[in-house]
N, C-alpha and C positions, 0 to 999 in steps of 0.2 A: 122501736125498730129491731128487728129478731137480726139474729145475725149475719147469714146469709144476704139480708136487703142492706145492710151495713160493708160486707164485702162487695157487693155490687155496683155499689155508690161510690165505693174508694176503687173499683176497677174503671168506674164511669171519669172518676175524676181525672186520675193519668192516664186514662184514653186523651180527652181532651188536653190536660198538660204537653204530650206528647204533640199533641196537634198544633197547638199554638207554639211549640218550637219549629217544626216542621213548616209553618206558615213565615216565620220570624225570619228564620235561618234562606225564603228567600227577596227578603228586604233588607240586604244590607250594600252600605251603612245609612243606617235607619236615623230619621231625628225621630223624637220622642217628646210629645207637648205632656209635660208633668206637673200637677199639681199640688202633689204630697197627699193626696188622698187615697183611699181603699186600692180604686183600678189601679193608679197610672203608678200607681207606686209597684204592685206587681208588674205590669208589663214593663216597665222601667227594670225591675230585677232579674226579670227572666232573660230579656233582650240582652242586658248586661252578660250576663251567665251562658245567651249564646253565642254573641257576638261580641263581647269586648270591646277594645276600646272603637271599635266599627260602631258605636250604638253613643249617642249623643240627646240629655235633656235637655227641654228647653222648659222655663218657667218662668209665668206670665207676673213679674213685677208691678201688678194692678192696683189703683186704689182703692180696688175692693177685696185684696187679700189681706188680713189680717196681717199684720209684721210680725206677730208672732206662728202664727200659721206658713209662713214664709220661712223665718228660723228655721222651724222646726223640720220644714220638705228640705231644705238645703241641708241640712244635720243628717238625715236619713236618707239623703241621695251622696251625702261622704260617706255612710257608712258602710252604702252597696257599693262604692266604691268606681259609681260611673260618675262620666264625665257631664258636669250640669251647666248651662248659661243662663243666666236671667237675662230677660229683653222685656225693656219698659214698656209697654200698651199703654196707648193715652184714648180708650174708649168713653172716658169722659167728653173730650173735645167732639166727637159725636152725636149730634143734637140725638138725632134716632136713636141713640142707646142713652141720652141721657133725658129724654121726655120718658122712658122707662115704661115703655109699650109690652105688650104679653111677648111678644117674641124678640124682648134686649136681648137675652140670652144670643141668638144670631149674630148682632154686632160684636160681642165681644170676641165669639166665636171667631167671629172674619178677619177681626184685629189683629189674634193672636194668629191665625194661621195666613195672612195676609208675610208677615214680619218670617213667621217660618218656612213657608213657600219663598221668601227670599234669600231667606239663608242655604233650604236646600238647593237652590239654585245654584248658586254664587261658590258652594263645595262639593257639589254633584252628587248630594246624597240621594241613593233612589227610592227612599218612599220618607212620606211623612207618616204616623202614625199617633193615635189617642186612644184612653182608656174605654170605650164605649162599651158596655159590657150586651151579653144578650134579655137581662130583662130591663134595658132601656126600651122605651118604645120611641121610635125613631119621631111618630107622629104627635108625640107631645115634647120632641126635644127640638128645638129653632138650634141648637150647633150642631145636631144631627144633617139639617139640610147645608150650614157652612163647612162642614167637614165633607160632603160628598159634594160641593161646588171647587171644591181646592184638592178632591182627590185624598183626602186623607183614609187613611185605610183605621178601620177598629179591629184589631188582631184579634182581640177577648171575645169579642162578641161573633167572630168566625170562626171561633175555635167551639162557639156553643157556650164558655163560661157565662153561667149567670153570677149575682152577687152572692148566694151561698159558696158557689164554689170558687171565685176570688177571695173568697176571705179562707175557707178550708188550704187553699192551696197556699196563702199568706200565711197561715200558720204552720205549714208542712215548712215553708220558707224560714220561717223564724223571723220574720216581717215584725217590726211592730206598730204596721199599722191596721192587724188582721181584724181588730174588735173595734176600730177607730170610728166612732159615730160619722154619720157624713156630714158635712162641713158645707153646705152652700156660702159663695160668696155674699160677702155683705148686703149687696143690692136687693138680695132677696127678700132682705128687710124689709123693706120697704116695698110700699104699697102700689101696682102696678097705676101709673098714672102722676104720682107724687116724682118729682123730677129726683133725679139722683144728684146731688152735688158731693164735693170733696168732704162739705161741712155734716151735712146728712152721714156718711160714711165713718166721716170719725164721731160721728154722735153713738152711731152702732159698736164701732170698734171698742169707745169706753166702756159704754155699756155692758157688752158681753165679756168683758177682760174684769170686770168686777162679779159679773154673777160666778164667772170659773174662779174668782178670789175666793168665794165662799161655797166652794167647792162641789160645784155640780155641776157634771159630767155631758149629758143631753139637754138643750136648751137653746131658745131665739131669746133675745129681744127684739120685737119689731118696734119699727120706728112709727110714731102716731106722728102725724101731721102737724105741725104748729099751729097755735087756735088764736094765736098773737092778743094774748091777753095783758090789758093796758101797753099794749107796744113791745111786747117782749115775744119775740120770733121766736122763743124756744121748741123743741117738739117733746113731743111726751112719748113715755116707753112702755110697751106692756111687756110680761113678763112668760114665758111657758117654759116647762118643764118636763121629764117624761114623767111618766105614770108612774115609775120606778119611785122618784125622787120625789112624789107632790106630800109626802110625809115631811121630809127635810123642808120643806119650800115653807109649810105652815110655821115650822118650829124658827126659821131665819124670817118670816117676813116683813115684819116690824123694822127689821136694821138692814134688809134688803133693799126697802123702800128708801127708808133715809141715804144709802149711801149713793144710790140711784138719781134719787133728786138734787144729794150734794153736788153729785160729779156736772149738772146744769140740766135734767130734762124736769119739764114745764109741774108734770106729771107722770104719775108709775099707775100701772093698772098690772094686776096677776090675774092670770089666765087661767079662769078655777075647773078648767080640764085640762087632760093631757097636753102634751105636745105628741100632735099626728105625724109619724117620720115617714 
């Protein structure tokens, strides 16, 4: 990139910045569905920075968000120093979202903004708002259609910000979640069709809380299906990593496996390509 096309793209950038305050500044007091991820975590900070305590999170208490992944958005939404609420979703209790159909994603969608549509209600906040950024495509996202059935607005993605420039401006911010790999909830695990239970979820939750023991970075475990061998419901886990790490992956995978199987899946399989992000 010559230099010139480098000051272009930093003039592009706070064009847009500018924009997404200009959009922000008129939705207040704004609630803010956050999930400690890339987007919601900027428009969480910036909302903050222009509205103050007018700008309120909410985060989705799911039993598909990691508990440590949960810490972790509530630590970094004390840091920016706004105001955050968790509110329990029980998208489980939902057969439709929990026969685990291509478009779950929708119900949990509706769940979460079902509970926030009540609360802006109930304190007369005038917009709801989500990270949606502009290289989402609306037509392969099912909480893209629950977000325009509840009126939720995606500031990012009207300001034009794609994820390059979420994360460039996350780092202008001093964010630290600018380089933060994205993080799909648990269920993603899991294979569309295979039901989602509590138990499935913590099979995921150990699973992937041991491969980041052993210290890497980008990575699924997905859940295999229980093969109920001599009567034993367990499920089996396979293993990917990015392309970065399949170096580390060969040198641990002997003791990966074992602690893998220790923690109770049936079976471990590695996944001897990438992980596609």
């Amino acid at each position: 990139m010559t230099l010139s096309s480098q000051g272009s793209v930093s003039t592009d950038l706070a064009a847009k910045e500018a924009l997404l305050e200009r959009i922000l500044s008129r939705h207040a007091p704004l609630l803010i569905a956050y999930s400690g991820g890339v987007d919601s975590t900027l428009l969480l900070a910036v909302a903050h920075r222009m509205l103050g305590d007018q700008v309120t999170g909410i985060i989705a208490d799911s039993p598909s968000l990691p508990r440590a992944s949960l810490n972790e958005a509530v630590r970094v939404a004390k840091e920016i120093g706004v105001q955050l609420e968790l509110v329990a979703t029980t998208e489980l209790d939902d057969p439709r979202y929990a026969e685990n159909p291509i478009n779950r994603c929708y119900f949990c969608k509706a769940e979460l903004f079902t509970r926030m549509d009540q609360v802006a209600r109930e304190r007369d906040f005038a917009a709801i708002a989500y990270g949606e950024n502009a290289d989402d495509p609306a037509h392969l996202r099912p909480g893209s259609r629950a977000a325009a059935e509840f009126s939720v607005i995606a500031p990012l993605k009207e300001a034009g910000l794609t994820k390059a420039d979420v994360r460039a401006l996350s780092r202008k911010l001093g964010l630290p979640t600018a380089d933060a790999p994205a993080q799909p909830c648990l269920s993603s695990r899991i294979p569309h069709g295979t039901r989602v239970t509590s138990e499935a979820l913590d099979y995921v939750e150990r699973g992937e809380a041991i491969v980041r023991q052993f210290g890497f970075k980008v990575f699924r475990v997905r859940y295999l299906t229980p093969e109920g061998v001599e009567g034993l419901n367990r499920p089996g886990a396979k293993v990917q990593v990015s392309a970065k790490e399949m170096p580390k992956l060969e040198s641990t995978r002997s003791t990966l496996i074992a602690a893998l199987s220790a923690s109770g899946f049936s079976r471990v399989e590695i996944d001897p390509n990438p992980l596609q992000r």
